[in-house]
C-alpha positions in Angstrom: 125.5 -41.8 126.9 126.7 -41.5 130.7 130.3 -40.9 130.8 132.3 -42.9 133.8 135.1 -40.0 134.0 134.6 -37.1 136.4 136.3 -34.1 135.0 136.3 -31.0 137.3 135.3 -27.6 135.9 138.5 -26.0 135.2 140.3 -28.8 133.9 137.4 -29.3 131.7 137.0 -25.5 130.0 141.5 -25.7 129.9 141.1 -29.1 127.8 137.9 -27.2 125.9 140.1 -24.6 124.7 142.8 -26.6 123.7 140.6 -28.8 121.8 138.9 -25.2 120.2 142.3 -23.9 119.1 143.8 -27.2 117.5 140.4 -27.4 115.9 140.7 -23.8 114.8 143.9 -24.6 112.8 142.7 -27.3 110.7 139.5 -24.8 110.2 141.4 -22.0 108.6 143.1 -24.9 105.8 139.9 -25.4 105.3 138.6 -21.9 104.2 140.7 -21.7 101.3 138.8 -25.1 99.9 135.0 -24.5 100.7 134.8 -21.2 102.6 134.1 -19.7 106.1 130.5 -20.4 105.5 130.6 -24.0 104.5 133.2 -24.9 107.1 131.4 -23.7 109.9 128.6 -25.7 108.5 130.3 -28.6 108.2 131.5 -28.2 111.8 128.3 -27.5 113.7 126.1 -30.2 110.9 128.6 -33.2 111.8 129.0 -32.0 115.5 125.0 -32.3 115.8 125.0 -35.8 113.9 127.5 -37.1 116.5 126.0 -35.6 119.5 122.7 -36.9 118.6 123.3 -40.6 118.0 125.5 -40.4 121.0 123.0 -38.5 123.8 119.6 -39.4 122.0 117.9 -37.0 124.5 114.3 -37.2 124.1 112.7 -33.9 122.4 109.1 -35.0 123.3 110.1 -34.2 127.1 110.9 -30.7 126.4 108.6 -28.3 128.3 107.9 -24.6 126.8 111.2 -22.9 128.7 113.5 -25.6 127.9 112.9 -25.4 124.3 113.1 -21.5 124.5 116.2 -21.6 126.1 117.9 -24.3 123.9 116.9 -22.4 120.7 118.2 -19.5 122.0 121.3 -21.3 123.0 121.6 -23.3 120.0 121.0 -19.4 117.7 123.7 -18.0 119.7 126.1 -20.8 119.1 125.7 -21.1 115.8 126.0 -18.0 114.7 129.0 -17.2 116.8 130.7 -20.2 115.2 130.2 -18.7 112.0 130.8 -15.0 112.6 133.8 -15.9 113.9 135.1 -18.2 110.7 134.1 -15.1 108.7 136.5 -13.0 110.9 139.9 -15.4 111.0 139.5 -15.8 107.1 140.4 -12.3 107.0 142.6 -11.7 110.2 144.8 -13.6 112.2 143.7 -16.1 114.6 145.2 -15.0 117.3 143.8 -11.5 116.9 140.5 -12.6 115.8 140.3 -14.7 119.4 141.2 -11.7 121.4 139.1 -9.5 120.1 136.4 -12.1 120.7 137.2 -12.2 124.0 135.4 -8.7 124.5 132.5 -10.6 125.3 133.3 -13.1 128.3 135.3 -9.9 129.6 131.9 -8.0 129.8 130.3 -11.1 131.4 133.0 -11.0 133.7 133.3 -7.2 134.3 129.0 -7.3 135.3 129.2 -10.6 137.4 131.8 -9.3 139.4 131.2 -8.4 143.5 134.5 -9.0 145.3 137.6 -6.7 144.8 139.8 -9.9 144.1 137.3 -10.4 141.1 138.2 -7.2 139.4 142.0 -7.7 139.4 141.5 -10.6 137.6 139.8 -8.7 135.1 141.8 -6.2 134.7 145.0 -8.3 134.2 142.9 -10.1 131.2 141.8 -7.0 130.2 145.7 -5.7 130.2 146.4 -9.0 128.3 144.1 -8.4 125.5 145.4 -4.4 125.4 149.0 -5.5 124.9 148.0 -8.2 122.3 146.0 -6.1 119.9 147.9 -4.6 117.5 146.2 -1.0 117.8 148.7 0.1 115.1 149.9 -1.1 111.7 148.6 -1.2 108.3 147.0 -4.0 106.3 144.3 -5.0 109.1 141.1 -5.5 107.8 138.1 -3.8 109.6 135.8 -5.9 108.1 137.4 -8.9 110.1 137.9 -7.2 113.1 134.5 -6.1 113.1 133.5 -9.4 112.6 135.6 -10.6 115.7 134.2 -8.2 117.6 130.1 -9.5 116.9 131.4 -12.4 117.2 132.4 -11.5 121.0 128.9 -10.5 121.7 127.0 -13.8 120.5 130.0 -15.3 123.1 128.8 -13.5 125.5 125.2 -14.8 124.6 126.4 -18.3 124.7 127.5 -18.6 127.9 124.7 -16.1 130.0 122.5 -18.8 128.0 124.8 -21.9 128.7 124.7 -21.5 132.6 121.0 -21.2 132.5 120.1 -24.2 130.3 122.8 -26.5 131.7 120.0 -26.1 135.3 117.1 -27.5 133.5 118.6 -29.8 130.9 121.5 -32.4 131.2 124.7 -31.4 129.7 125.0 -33.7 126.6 121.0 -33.5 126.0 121.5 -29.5 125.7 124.9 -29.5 123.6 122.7 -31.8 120.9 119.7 -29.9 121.0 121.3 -26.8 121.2 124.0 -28.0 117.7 120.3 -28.8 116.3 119.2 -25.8 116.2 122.8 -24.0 115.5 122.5 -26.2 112.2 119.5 -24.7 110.9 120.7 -21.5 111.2 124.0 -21.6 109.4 123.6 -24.7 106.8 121.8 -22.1 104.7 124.9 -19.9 104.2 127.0 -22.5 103.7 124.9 -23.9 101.0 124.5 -21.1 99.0 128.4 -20.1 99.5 129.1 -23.1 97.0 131.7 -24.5 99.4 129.3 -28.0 100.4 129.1 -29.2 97.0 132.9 -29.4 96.3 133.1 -31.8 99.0 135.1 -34.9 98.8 136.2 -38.0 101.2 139.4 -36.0 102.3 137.6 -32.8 103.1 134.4 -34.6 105.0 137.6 -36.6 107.1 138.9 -33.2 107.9 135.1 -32.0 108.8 134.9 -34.5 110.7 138.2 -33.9 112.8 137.4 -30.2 113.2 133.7 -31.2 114.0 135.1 -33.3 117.0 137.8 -31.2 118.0 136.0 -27.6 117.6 132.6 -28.5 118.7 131.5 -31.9 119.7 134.3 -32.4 122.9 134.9 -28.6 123.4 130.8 -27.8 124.1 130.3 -31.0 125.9 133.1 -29.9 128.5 132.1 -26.1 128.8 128.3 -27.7 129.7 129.8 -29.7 132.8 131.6 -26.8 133.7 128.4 -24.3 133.4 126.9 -26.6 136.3 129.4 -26.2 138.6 131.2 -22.6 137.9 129.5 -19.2 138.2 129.5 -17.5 134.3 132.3 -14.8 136.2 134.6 -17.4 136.6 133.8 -19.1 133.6 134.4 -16.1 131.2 137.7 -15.3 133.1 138.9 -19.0 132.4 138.3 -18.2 129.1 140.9 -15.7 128.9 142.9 -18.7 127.9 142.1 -18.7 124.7 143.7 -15.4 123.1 147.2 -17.4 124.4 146.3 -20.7 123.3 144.7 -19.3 120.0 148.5 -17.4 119.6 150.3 -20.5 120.9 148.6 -22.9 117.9 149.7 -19.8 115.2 153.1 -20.4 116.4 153.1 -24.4 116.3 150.6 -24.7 112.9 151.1 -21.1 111.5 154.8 -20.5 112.3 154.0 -17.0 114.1 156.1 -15.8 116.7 155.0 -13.9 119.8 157.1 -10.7 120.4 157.9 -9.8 123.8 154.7 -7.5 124.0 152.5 -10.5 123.1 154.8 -12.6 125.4 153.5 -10.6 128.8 149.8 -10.5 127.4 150.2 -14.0 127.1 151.3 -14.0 131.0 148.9 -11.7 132.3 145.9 -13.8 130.9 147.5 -16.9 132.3 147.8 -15.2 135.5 144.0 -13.9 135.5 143.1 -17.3 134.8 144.8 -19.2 137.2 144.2 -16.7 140.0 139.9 -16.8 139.2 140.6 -20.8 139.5 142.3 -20.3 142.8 140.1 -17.8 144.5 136.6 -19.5 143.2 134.4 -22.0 145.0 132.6 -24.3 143.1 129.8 -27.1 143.9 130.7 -30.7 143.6 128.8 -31.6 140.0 
């Protein structure tokens, strides 16, 4: 499938993350139905199915590397995907987003050389400080924990995103790579229990998350791999502790205090500022 629109990166990983967090909402009204497991199979399993019939990429053409690298890449997403239902069915979304964000932080922090690079770090890095509620009772550790692996295999995913979006084409790599992200997590979700209570409405809502959450979001993010440097990618990213914060508020009814409010700025800033100060090959 060769699409006729020509998004640049950054639009393309700001309409990913949008498409991430609305998908993130239906997600968690999901969990209380099948489970974190089963949804995130449902997700990945129909996201694969629609990327497949719509990129048929050939998997006789793979060479050695390529299918090392897309396994890897397909491991990785898969089990960030799921990690990371596990986390926000126990803590907020918002929280459970910024804490993930420790990993394109670190990917950030170590792929950083000029001293313009590092204040945008720093003011994400301030933005996910003043968003974290380091005191109160009632969090879970478990979740946070969670979050937190979940920020590593993130991490993984995009170091091994920019390096398989050079040798494979975008949408060939995204289906491959859902493949294999599959066959790692259908097994939990299967013997969670949550896969055989579903019905029509449910796989409709799969389906919906599958697209919004997956199938459009990874699709975007491979464009931008080819074009932006994995610094300025994971700063981009930055985004989504706001966005994920700005969907609690619209779908969850949770208001940002004023603390929350200037995290939400500084990661806006940081974002906008990589964006502005980045040069990136015509893709």
């Amino acid at each position: 499938m060769k699409s006729k629109i020509n998004i640049p990166p950054v639009p393309a990983v700001l309409l990913s993350i949008i498409s991430v967090q609305c998908g993130a909402a239906i997600a968690k009204g999901l969990f209380p139905q099948i489970g974190a497991a089963a949804t995130a199979s449902l997700r990945i399993g129909l996201s694969a199915l629609i990327l497949l019939l719509a990129f048929r990429p050939n998997l006789y053409q793979l060479n050695a590397k390529q299918w090392k690298y897309v396994i890897l890449y397909g491991v990785c997403l898969g089990v960030m995907n799921m990690v990371f239902y596990m986390a926000i069915a126990r803590i907020p979304i918002g929280l459970g987003v910024t804490l993930e964000f420790v990993g394109p932080l670190g990917v950030a922090i170590f792929g950083s050389k000029k001293p313009i690079d590092f204040l945008w770090v720093v003011l994400a890095a301030t933005g996910i400080i003043l968003i974290t509620p380091w005191t109160g009772t009632g969090l879970n550790l478990t979740g946070v924990l969670l979050a937190l692996l979940a920020g590593v295999f993130w991490a993984g995913y995009i170091i091994l995103g920019g390096r398989i979006s050079k040798m494979m084409k975008g949408g060939d790599a995204v289906a491959i790579g859902m493949l294999f992200a599959t066959l790692v997590i259908l097994p939990f979700g299967i013997y969670g229990g949550g896969l055989s209570t579903l019905n029509p409405k449910l796989m409709g809502l799969g389906a919906a998350l599958a697209l919004l959450s997956s199938a459009i979001p990874f699709t975007l993010e491979m464009k931008a791999f080819k074009q932006l440097p994995p610094r300025t990618f994971s700063i981009l990213m930055s985004l989504e502790p706001a966005m994920a914060s700005l969907a609690a508020l619209v779908f969850l009814q949770e208001y940002l205090s004023l603390k929350e409010c200037f995290a939400v700025a500084f990661v806006v800033i940081a974002s906008v500022g990589s964006s502005l100060t980045t040069k990136y090959s015509k893709g």
